[in-house]
N, C-alpha and C positions, 0 to 999 in steps of 0.2 A: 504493500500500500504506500510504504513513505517513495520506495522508487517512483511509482505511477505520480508521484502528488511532486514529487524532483523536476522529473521528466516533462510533466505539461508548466511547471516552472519555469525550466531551462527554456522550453520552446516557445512560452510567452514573452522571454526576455529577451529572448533571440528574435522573434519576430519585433518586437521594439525593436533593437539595433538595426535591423535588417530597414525598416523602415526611416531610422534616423541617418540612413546612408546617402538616402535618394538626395541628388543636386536638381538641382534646380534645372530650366533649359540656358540660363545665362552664365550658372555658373558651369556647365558641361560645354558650351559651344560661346567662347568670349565675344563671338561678334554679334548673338541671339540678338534680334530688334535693331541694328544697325545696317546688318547687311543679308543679304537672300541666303536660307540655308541650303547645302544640295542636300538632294533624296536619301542620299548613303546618308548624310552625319545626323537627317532628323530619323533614321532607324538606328541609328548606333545609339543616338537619344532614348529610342524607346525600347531597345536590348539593354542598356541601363537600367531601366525604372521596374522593367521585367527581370531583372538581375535582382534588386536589393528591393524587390517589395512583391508580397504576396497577395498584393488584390486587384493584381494585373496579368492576363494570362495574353499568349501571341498566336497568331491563325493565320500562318499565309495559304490566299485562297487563288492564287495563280499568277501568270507571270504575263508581262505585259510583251508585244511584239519586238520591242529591245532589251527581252530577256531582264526585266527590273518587278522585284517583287510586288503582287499586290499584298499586302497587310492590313488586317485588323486587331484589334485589342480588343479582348473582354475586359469590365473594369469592377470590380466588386467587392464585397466580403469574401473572406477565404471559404465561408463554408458555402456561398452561391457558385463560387467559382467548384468547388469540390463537388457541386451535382448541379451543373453546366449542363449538360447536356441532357438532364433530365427534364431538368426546369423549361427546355427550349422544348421538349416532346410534350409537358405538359399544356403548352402556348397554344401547340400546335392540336392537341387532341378536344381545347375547347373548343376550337373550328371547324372540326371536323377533318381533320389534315392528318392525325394521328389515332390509334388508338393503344397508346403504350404510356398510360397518364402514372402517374406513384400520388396517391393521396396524400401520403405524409411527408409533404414536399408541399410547401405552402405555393400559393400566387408572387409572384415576380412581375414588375414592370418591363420592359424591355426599348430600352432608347437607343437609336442608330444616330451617331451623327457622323456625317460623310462631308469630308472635305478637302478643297481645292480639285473639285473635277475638271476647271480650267487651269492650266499648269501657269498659266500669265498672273492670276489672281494667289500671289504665294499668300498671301496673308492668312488666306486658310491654315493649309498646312502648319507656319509657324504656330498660329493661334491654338492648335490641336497639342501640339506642345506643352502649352500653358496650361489647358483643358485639365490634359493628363495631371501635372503636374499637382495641380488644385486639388484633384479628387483622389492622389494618393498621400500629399503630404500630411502626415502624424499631426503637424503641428494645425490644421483644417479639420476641424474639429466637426464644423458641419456638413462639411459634402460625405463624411462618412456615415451621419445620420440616411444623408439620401440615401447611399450604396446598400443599408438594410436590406430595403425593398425592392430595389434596382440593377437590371444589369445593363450599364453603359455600352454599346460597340462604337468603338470611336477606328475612323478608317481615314486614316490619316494625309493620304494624299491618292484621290479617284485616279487622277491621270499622269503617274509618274516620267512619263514619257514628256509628255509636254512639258512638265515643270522642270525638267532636267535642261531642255531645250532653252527654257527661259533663263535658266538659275545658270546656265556656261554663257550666257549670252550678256546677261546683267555681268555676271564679273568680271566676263573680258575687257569689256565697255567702260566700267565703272573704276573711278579710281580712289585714294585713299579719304575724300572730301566727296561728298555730296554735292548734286548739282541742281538745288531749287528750280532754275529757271527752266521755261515752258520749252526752250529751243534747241536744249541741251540732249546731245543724242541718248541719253539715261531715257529719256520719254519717248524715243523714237522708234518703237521696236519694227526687228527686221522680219520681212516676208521669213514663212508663213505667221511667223507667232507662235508663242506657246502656248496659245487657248487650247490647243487643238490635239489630239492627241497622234502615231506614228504613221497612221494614215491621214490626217489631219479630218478626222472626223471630229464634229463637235460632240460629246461622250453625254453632256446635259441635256441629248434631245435623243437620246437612244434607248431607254430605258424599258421600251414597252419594243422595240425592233430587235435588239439584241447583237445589233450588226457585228460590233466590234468586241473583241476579244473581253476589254476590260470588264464591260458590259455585260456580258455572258456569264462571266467569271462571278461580278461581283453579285447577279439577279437569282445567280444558280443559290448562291447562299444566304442571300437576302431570305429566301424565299423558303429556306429552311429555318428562319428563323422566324418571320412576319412579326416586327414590334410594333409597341404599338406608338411609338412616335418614332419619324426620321425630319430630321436638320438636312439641308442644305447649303454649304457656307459658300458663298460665293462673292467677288469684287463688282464692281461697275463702274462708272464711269469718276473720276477722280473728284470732282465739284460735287458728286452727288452726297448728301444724308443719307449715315446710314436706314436702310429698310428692313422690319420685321414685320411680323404676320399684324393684324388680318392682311389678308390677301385682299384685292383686287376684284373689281368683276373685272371678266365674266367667271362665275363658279359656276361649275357643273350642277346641275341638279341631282346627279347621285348622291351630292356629300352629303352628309348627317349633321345635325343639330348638333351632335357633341363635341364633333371635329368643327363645327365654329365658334360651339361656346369656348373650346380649350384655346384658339387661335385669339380670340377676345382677353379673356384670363392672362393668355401668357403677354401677350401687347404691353396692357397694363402693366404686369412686374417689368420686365423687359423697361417699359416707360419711364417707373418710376426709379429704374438703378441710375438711366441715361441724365436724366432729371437733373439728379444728385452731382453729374461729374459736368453739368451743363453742355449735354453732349446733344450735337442736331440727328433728326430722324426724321422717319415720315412712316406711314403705313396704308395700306388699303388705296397704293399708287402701284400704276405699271405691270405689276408682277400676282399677274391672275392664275386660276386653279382650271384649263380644260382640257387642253393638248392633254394627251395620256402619257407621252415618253417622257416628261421631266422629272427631276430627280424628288420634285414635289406632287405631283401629284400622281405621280405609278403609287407612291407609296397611299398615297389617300384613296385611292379605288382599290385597294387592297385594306382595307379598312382603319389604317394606322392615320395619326394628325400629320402629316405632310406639309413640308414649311420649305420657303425660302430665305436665308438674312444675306441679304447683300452690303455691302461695307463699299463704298467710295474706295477707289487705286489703280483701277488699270489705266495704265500709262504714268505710273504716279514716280515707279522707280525706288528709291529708297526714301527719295522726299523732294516733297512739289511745293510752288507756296499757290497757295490758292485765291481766288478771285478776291477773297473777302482780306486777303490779306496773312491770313494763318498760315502754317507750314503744317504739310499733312505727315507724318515720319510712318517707316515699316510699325514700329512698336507701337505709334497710335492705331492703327490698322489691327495691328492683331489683339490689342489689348480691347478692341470698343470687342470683336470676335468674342473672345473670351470669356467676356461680361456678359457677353449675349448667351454663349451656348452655357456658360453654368448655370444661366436664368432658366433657362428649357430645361435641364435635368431637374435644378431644385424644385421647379411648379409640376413638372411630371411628375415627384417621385412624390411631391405632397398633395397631388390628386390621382395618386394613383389608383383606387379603387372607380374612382368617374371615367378615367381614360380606359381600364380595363372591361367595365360593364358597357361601355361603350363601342369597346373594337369589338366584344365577341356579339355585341348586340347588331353591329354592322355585316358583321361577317356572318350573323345567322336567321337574324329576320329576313333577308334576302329572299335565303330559299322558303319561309313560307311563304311570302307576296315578293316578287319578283318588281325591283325598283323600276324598270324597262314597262315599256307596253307589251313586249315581245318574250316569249318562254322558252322559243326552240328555233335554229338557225341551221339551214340544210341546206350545204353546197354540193353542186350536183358532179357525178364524176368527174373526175378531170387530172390531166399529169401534174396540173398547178396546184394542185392541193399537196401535195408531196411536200412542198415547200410550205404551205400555210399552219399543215401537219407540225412543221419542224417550230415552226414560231408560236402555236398553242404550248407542244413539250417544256418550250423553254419559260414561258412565264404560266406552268402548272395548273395548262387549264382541260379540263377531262375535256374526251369526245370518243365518238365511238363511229363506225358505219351499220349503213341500213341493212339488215339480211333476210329482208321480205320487201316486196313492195306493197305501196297503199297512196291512196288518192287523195289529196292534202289542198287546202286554199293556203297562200302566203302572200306577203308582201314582195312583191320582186323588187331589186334592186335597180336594176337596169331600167326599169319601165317606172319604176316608180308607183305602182298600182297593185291591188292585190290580184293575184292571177291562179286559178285552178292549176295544179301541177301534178308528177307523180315522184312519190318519193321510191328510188330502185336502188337494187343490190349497191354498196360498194357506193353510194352517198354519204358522202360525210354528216356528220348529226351533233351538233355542243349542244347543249341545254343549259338555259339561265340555271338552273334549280342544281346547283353545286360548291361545293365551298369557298371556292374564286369565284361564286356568279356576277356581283358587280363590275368586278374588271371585264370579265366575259361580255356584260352588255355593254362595257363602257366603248370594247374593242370593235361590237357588230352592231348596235344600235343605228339604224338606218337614217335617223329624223335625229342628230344631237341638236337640243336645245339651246339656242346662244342668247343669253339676257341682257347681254351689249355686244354692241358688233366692233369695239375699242379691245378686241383682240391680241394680245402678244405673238401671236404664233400662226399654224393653217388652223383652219375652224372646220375640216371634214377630213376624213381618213379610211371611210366605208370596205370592209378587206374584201368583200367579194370584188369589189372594180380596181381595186388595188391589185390583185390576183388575177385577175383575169378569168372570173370563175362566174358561171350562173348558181344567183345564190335568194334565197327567200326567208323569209323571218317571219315564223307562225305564232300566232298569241295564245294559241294551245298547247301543252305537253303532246307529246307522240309517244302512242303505243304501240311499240312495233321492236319487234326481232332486230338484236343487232349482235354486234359480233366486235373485236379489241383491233381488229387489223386486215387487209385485205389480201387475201391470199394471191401469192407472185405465180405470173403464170409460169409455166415448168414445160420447157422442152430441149433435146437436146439436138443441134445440129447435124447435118450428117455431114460425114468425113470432106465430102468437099462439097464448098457452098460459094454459088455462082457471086454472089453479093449481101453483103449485111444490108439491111435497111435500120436508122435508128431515127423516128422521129424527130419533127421540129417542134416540139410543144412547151417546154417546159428552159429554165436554167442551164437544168445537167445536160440537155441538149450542146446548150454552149460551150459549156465545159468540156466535150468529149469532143468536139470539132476542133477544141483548143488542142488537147493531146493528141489526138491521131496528127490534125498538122506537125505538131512538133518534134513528133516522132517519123517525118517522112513520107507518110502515108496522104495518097492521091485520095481526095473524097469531092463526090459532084452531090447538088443541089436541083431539085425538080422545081420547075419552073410550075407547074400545072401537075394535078392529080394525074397520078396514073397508077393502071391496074394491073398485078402479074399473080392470076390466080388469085388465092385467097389474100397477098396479099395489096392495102393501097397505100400506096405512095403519095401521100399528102404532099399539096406544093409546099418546098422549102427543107420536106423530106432528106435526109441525108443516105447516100448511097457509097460504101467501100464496096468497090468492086476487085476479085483478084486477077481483071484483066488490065485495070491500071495501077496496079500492083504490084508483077510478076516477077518481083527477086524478094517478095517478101518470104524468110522461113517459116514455115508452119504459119498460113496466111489465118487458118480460120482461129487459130488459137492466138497466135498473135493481136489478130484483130479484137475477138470476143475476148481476150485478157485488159482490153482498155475501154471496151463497152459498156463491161458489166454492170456498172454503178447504174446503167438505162433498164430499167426491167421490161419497157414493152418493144426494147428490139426485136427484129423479126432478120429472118435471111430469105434470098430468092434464090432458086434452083433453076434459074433464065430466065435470061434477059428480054423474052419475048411476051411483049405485054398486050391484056386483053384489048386494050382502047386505043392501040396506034402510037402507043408511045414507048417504044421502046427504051432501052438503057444506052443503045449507043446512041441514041439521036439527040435532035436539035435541046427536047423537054430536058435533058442532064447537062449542067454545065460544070469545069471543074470551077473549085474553089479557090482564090486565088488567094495566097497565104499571108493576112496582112503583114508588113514591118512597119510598125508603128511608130511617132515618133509626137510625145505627148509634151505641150510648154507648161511648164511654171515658172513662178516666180515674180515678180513685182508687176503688180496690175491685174496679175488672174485670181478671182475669185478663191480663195484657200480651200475653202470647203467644200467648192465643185469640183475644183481640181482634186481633190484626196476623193471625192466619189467616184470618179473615173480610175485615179489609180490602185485605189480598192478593189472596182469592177475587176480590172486587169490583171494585177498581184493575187487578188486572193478567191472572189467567183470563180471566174474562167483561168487561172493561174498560166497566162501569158504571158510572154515576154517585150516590155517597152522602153522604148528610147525615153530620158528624159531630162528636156535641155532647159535652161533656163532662158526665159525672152529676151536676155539681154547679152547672149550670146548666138542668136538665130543667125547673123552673119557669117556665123563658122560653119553652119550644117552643110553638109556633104549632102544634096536632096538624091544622089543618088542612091542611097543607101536605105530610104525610105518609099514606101508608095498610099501610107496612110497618113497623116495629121489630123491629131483631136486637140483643137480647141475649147476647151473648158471656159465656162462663164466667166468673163474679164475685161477690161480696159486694155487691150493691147498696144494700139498708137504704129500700128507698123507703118515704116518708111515707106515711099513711092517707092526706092532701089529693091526694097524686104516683098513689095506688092508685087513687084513687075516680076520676079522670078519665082515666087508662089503662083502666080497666072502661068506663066510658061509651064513648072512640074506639073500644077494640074491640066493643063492642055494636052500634056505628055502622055496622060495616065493614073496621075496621082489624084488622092481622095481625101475630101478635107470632110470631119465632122465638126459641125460651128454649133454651139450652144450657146443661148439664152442673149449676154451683151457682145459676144463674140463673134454676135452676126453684124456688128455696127462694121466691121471691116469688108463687109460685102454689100453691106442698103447703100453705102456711098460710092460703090462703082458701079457706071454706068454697065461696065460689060456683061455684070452680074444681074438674074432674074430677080435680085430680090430684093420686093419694093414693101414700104410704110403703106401706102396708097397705090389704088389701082389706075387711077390717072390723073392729069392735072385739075380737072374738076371736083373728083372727090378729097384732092389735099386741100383746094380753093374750101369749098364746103366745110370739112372740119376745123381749118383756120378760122372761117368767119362766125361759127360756133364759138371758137376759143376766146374769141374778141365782145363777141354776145355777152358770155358768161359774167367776164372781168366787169364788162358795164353794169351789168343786174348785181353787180357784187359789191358796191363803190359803199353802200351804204346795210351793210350786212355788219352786226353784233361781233366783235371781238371772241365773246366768250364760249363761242361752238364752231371755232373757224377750224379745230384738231377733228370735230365731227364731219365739217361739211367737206372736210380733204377724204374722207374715206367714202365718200359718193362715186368715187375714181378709181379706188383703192380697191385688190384683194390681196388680204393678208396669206391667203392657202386656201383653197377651196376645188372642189370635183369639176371637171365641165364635160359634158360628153362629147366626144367624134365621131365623125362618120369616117369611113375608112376604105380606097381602095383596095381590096383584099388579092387582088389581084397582082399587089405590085411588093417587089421581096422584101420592102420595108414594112411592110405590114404581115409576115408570115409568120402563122402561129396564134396573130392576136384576136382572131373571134371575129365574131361579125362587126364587130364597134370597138371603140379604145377608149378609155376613160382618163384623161388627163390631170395632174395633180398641178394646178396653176400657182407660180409662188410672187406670179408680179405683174404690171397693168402691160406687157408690154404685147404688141399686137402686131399681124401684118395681114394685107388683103392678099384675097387669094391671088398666086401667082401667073402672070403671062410667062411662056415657054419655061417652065417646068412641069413637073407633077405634084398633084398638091394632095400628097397619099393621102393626108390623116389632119382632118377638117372642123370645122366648130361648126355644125349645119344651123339652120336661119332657125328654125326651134329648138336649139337644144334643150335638155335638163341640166342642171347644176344640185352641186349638194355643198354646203356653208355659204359664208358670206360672199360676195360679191357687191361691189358697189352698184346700187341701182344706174349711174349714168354707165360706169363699163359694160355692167349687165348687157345692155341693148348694143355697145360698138365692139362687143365679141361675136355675132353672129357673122357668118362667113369670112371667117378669116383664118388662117392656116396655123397647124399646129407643129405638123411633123410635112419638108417639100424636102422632092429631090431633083437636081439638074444635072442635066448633063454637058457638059461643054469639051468641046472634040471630043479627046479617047478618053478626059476626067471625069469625076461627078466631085457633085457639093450635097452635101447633105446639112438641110438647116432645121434645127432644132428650137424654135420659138420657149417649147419649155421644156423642164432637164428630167428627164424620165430616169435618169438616174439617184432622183433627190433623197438623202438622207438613205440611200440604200435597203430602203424596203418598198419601195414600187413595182411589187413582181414581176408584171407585167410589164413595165417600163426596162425590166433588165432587158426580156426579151427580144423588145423593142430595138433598145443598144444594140442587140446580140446581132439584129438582123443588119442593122446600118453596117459594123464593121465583119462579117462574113458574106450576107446572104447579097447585101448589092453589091453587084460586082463594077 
């Protein structure tokens, strides 16, 4: 007995020591608040505090594309931390998510705060430090009351990549004195910027896409966790006050009552700390609750309070003086951080019972009354579900397919109306009525709701037109037979096989036309359906044949060893087709093997350009050139026969124009997106016009001069409203589409457009204008009532031809934010399928 009673002695006094070891982050790192820390020395910080204190536990949960950890921190009581994992199954088994509960394991709060997901905005990061700091120092007597009830995940830098990129870039620059002024290259960061992360994808708008690695990584474990509050720490613009919650309209109408009273509640403390140090703010500006992918509201449609705190700094450096005359420093920056996120844990961990009856009351009322009008969402066979499949797995939302059919009314997507349909075999089927149903409907809901049209973000996202999928949304459950997965058809080739066929339906399409190119291998392109036997040859169809093949070894196995990932390949046993179109004729063309040669760099859009090189890298894993615009002088154009153009300001030289006209004259292929067509509306030689004649430019000019008159005596105080009459911030628009023509191969009868800006062209003279805004379209979100009406007939997706060239112009970027399924396609077809 006296050992036992020694023993938890010795280990209480030990853990004091063990606690009175911990430094501080200023006394661990001398330059903490003066200067940017890098990524390595703020984890060597938190292998310290993991080292000499036990109510801090370490969880890296993947590694980012330049191989740099991501890390989270549990932060706690040791004996929270010692049934960890219990406690997180118990979270999970009140929702329905689990059922592996331990009774005698009381309730725990659980707070996520996640920060610097822009690598430009360090102040996070640092601030996370401080955080830590706070909630484990001995001598803080109160943040361990909170840790009772609470388990803190503090994830200390979202986008290590990016901030790496800032934090070499700030110190190269930077020297031993600060440089206040606005002019000073400290404030001038270089192309791309470290917002962004190694593809330069923005990571704060992926959240519900899952595009990027970080993303994946950190939603796979979010998502085992589900707390019920997440923080977002993020910078803004240097002049700005800082901002905490309430949020902003527009708020979704899914949210709860509880997640705005706790948004209220915390304001308040939050207000009254600021108050106390005379510190500026603002709240319920700017920064609204609807888009799904932000880091604030994935987490609230998943039933947790979902927050944004933005803090004034980007562009600020180490220190800026600002208009008012103050100097704004890193350490004010991370210190107002600090103040903020220790607000959020102490009011969460002292409502915690309100926040907790709350989340599971979100996450369970659902499924008896479904928050949506709609109970069940049925997308109807198709290759593109394969992929849609892949995006429900990862943000944990059931579904299952049909394995009976029955006769159903739903709302269509496409038409917009409800329409009689049939639900058949091997139809996909989610139902609202499951333990993620809210985000479920947040994801399908056909009609979101917008209670102001002062927007941050796109205001529609519909996945069936995103996907490219015929899809309906029933207000009734379905009862009917289904089944966990679709069974893969099963045959096996015979020893020799005249030609593969592998569909053009889908991504993995693209993807597999990438490797067999790469690998040597000759593959044609069907211009038009054709029939060989049972099987059809869909235009756009892709055909290895082993007559333009013939030094391939072991063709059919070589071939079908790069296939495989296509399940509804099919092979042909001859080339002699039912409908006149054979495999050697004019309907096969070969593929001609892009060499791409993609610009970046100062003036191109960052985050269009990391969408295309994402496409390229890691979709289709192609190989591309990639120069920067300010060395396009040196390109060798022999070397290339494609140029992609990414959304950008370019400025090219008449000398840079004139021999860009010659290579594509030659043969060579330019894809121009979004502002990167201004380099072609201003040449004459080019089809591609603003206006279709001088009349119709005459006419909207004297509109423009109309308007400014009727305007001369219009109110100050709605003049940010009456700009968005012109304005769409993101919104659906439908097309009509030559299906006939190889830009359009694959995508259905119609194409659905994700519009992210007013900018417009009339349909063109001597080109093709594949893919069109017809004179009635449908739309789904905002649009400005005056754009509304000057989008009809004007082109979305042309292609020209000049001599042995083509142009391919892109009005909007189908590649946006990398979840446009259907818009991959789209890509897929400009650089294979036109030749």
């Amino acid at each position: 007995m006296k050992k036992s009673i020694f023993l938890i002695s010795f280990l209480f006094l030990y853990g004091l020591h063990s606690q009175a070891q911990i430094k501080s982050p200023s006394e661990f790192l001398p330059n903490y608040g003066k200067q940017i820390t890098f990524h390595h020395q703020a984890e060597a910080y938190f292998s310290h505090l993991v080292k000499e204190s036990s109510l801090i536990k370490h969880q890296v949960y993947g590694q980012t594309n330049e191989e740099r950890n991501l890390n989270v921190y549990f932060v706690s009581t040791p004996e929270n931390l010692a049934n960890l994992d219990q406690i997180r199954k118990n979270n999970l088994s009140a929702i329905g998510l689990s059922n592996q509960q331990n009774q005698k394991i009381g309730d725990k709060l659980i707070v996520w705060i996640s920060f610097s997901v822009h690598g430009n905005e360090y102040a996070g990061m640092e601030s996370a430090m401080t955080v830590a700091y706070e909630l484990l120092n001995p001598a803080n007597k109160e943040t361990k009351e909170w840790l009772k009830n609470t388990i803190v995940i503090l994830d200390p830098c979202e986008n290590p990549d990016g901030q790496s990129r800032y934090a070499n870039w700030l110190r190269e620059i930077s020297g031993k004195k600060t440089h206040p002024g606005l002019s000073d290259r400290e404030h001038m960061e270089v192309w791309p910027g470290g917002r962004y992360n190694h593809y330069v994808f923005d990571l704060n708008r992926d959240w519900a896409w899952q595009t990027q690695v970080e993303s994946q990584k950190r939603i796979a474990l979010y998502n085992q966790w589900m707390p019920q509050v997440h923080a977002d720490i993020h910078e803004m613009g240097y002049e700005s006050p800082y901002f905490f919650p309430p949020s902003a309209e527009p708020l979704h109408e899914f949210i709860d009552q509880y997640q705005k009273d706790f948004h209220f509640s915390l304001g308040k403390n939050i207000a009254a700390k600021f108050d106390k140090e005379n510190w500026l703010y603002n709240t319920r500006e700017r920064f609204d609750l609807f888009y799904p992918s932000y880091g604030d509201t994935y987490p609230t449609y998943n039933g947790a309070v979902g927050m944004t705190l933005e803090q004034g700094g980007i562009g600020a450096g180490r220190e800026i003086k600002l208009a008012n005359g103050t100097h704004l420093t890193t350490k004010d920056r991370l210190t107002h951080h600090a103040k903020a996120v220790l607000t959020i844990i102490e009011t969460a961990s002292n409502q915690s019972d309100q926040l907790l009856k709350g989340f599971r009351g979100f996450m369970t009322n659902s499924r008896k009354k479904a928050k949506g009008v709609y109970a069940t969402y049925v997308m109807k066979n198709n290759p593109k579900s394969e992929q849609l499949v892949e995006l429900l797995k990862k943000n944990g939302i059931e579904y299952s397919y049909a394995n009976a059919s029955q006769k159903n009314i739903g709302y269509n997507y496409k038409t917009k109306k409800d329409n009689t349909f049939s639900i058949e075999p091997n139809d996909l089927i989610i139902k609202a009525d499951q333990p993620r149903g809210v985000m479920t409907q947040v994801l399908f809901e056909p009609n979101q709701k917008l209670n102001d049209s002062l927007s941050y973000d796109i205001t529609a996202w519909d996945l069936p037109l995103a996907y490219g999928l015929e899809g309906y949304a029933l207000k009734n459950s379905v009862a009917l037979s289904t089944k966990a997965a679709i069974e893969k058809k099963q045959f096996n080739a015979p020893e020799k096989v005249y030609a593969f066929h592998i569909p053009w339906n889908n991504r993995t399409s693209a993807k597999i036309v990438s490797q067999l190119l790469q690998n040597g291998i000759k593959v044609r392109t069907a211009a038009q359906k054709a029939v060989f036997g049972d099987v059809i040859v869909e235009s756009g169809g892709l055909i290895v044949s082993k007559g333009d093949n013939p030094t391939i070894t072991n063709f059919e196995k070589t071939v079908g060893d790069l296939i495989q990932s296509k399940a509804d390949y099919n092979y042909l046993t001859s080339g002699f087709s039912v409908n006149a179109r054979d495999l050697g004729g004019e309907n096969f063309s070969l593929i001609k093997m892009p060499k791409i040669l993609l610009l970046s760099g100062k003036g191109v859009n960052p985050t269009e350009f990391g969408a295309v090189w994402h496409y390229l890298d890691e979709v289709i894993q192609y190989p591309t050139s990639i120069v920067d615009v300010s060395n396009v002088g040196r390109i060798d154009w022999s070397e290339y026969n494609t140029l992609i153009l990414a959304d950008g300001n370019y400025n090219f030289s008449e000398d840079f124009s004139k021999q860009l006209e010659n290579w594509i004259a030659k043969g060579g292929k330019v894809i121009a997106m979004n502002e990167a067509l201004s380099q072609f509306e201003k040449t004459e030689s080019y089809a591609l016009r603003v206006f279709a004649s001088d009349e119709e430019k005459t006419k909207s000019e004297n509109a423009a001069k109309e308007k400014e008159l009727k305007s001369r005596l219009l109110d100050y105080h709605n003049h940010e409203r009456r700009l968005i009459s012109s304005s769409i911030p993101g919104a659906i628009i439908e097309n009509s589409i030559d299906a006939s023509h190889p830009l359009a191969f694959g995508l259905g009868s119609n194409y659905f457009s994700l519009k992210t800006d007013a900018r417009k062209y009339s349909l063109l003279t001597n080109a093709s204008n594949v893919i069109y805004v017809p004179k009635n379209y449908r739309s789904y979100g905002f649009i400005g009532h005056e754009l509304k009406k000057q989008l009809a007939e004007t082109v979305t997706f042309a292609v020209e031809k000049k001599n042995k060239g083509t142009l391919i112009y892109m009005i909007d970027n189908p590649l946006f934010r990398g979840f446009w399924e259907n818009g991959i396609l789209l890509f897929s077809n400009a650089l294979f399928q036109v030749q």
